[in-house]
N, C-alpha and C positions, 0 to 999 in steps of 0.2 A: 259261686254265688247263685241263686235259685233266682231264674228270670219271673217275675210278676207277670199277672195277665194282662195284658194291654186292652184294650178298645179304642176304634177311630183310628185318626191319623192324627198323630203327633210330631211334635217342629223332633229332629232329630237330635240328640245330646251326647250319642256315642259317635266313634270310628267305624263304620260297616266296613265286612270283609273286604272293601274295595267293589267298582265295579267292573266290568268288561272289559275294558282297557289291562285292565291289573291282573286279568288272569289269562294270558297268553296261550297257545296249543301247543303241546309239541310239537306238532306238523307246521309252525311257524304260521303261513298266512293261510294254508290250505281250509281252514274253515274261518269263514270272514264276518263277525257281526256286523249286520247291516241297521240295525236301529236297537236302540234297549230304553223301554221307559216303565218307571217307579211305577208299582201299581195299589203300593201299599207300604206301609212305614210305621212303624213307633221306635220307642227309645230301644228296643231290644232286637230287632231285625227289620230285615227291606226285602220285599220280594218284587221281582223283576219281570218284566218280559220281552225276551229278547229274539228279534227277528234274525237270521243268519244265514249263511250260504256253505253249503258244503263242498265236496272237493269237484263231483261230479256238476257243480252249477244248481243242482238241486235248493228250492227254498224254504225254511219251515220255519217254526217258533218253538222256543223251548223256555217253560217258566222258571226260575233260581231263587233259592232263598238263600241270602246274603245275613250270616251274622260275625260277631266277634272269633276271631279263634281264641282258644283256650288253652288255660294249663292243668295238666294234672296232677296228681303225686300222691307216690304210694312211700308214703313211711313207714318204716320198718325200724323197730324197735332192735336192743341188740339181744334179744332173747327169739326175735324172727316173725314177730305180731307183728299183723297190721293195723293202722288207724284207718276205721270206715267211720263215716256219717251217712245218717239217715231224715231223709224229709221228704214230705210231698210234692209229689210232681201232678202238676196240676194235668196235667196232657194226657195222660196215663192214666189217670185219677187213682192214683195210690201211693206209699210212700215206697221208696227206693233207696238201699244200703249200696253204698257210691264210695271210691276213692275222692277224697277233696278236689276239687277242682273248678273251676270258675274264670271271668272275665274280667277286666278293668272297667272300675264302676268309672260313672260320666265326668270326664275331666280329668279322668287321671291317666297315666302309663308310664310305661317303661319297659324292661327287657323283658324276655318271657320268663328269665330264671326269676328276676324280682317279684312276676308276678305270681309266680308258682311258690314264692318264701311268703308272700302275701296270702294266698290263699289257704296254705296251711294254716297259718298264724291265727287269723280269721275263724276258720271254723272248728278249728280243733285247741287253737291255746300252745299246738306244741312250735318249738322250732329244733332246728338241724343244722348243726355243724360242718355237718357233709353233704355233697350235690351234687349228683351226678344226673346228666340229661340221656336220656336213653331212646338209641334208633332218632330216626329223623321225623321233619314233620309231618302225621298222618294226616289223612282226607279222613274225618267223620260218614258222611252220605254224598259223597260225589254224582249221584246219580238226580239229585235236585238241589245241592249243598252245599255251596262255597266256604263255609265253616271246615275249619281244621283243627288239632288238638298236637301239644309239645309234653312229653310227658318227662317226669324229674324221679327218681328215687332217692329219697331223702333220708340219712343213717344218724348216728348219736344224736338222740335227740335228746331235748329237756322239756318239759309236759308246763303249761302255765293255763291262765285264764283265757279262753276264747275270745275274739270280736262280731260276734254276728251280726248280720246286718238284720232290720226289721223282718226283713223278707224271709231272714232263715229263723225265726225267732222259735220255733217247731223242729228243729234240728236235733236230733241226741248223736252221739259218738261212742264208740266200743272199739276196742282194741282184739281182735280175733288171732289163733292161730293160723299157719297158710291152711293146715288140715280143715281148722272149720270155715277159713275163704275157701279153700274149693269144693266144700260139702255144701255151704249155700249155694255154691253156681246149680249142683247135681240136684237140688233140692229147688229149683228154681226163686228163694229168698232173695239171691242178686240175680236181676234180669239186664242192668245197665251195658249196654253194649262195650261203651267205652272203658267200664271198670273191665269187664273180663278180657277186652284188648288188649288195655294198659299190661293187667297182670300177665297174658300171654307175652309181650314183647319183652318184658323184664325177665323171663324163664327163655326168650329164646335168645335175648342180647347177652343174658347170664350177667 
């Protein structure tokens, strides 16, 4: 689902990735948040600033944007095509050929696999028979990102009518060979981080 732009601070409507409490270290208590407060908010993310203590006693502040994790899914046709869509991303300011992938709109959820059956359905029309969840859950940008991604490959499918929501109403879809998904990476046409992830982790879990 393609996040809208926000403005101001709005009453929240989603689930955020959780805060600081919810994302524990592996060193257990060795780096210890000492204060975290909201510095910014709408229905699509929270960004934070969190005061903290490291191992040596040392004090500093480090800022977090907190959103939804996500699902992805690469389906593949039994002829070995993939389903891309394509839409703007406002951030970039240009449009972007993406594996389907997307959030739980406000007030809704459930498992990550329902939501990865959702999200194809959604923006492509197709659905899958078969589901398999591939490798575990990645970190997106761990380096200011508490956002993660579950990624699905999804086989026999059946092609139907799309659901798009307003926001993708701009959306087309094309079915590519792998030859011409990896010619678009080498041609710079998909720059999505997470599509060329996805498709690497599927070639390295096989």
């Amino acid at each position: 689902m393609a996040p809208a732009p926000g403005g101001g601070v709005v009453s929240d409507t989603r689930r955020m990735a959780a805060d600081h409490s919810e994302h524990p270290t592996s060193d257990g208590d060795a780096y210890r948040t000492l204060s975290s407060k909201t510095v910014y908010r709408n229905n699509w993310m929270r960004v934070r600033e969190d005061t903290f203590a490291r191992p040596d006693g040392s004090v500093d502040t480090y800022g977090v944007v907190d959103k939804e994790n996500f699902a992805i899914v690469i389906a593949e046709a039994a002829d070995g095509r993939f389903h891309l869509v394509e839409q703007f991303r406002y951030a970039i300011g240009k449009r972007s050929w993406e594996f389907p992938m997307g959030t739980w709109p406000a007030g809704h959820s459930g498992t990550v696999e329902e939501l990865a059956k959702q999200e194809l359905l959604e923006e492509t029309g197709v659905r899958a028979a078969n589901w398999r969840r591939i490798g575990q859950h990645v970190q997106q940008a761990g380096g200011f990102c508490s956002q993660g991604f579950d990624l699905f490959h999804a086989t026999d499918l059946t092609e139907g009518p799309h659901d798009r929501e307003d926001s993708e109403a701009d959306m087309v879809q094309a079915v590519v060979t792998e030859a011409e998904f990896r010619q678009m990476i080498r041609d710079g046409v998909i720059v999505d981080a997470v599509t060329i992830a996805a498709y690497a982790l599927l070639r390295l879990v096989g």
